[in-house]
N, C-alpha and C positions, 0 to 999 in steps of 0.2 A: 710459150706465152699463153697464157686463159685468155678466155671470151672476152672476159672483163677489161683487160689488159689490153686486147685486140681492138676493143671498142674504145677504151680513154682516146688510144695511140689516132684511133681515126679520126675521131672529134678535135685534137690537139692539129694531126694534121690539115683537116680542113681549114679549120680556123689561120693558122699559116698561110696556107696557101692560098686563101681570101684576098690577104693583104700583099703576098710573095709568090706568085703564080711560080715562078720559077725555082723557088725552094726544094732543094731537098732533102731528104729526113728520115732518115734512118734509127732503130731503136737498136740497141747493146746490152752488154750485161747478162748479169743471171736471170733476171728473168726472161732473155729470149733463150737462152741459152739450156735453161729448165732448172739451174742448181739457184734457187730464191729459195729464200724463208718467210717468214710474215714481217719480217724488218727488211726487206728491201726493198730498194724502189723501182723503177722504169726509167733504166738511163735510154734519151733521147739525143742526139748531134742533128742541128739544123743548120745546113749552109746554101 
């Protein structure tokens, strides 16, 4: 995952967890995974 990515994920997760203390949230996909391109996105799961 880049900086970039590192930083959306924590901004989104705050915001979450503002309104959902008890949220949890985890990111997937290729870009944690490292195999992205410039067309993919940031799969997130919040429960």
């Amino acid at each position: 995952m880049t900086k970039e990515d590192s930083s959306i994920l924590s901004v989104f997760a705050s915001s979450v967890r503002n309104r959902y203390p008890e949220a949890r949230i985890w990111a997937f996909g290729s870009r944690v995974t490292g195999s992205y391109t410039h067309e993919s996105d940031l799969d997130v799961c919040v429960v």
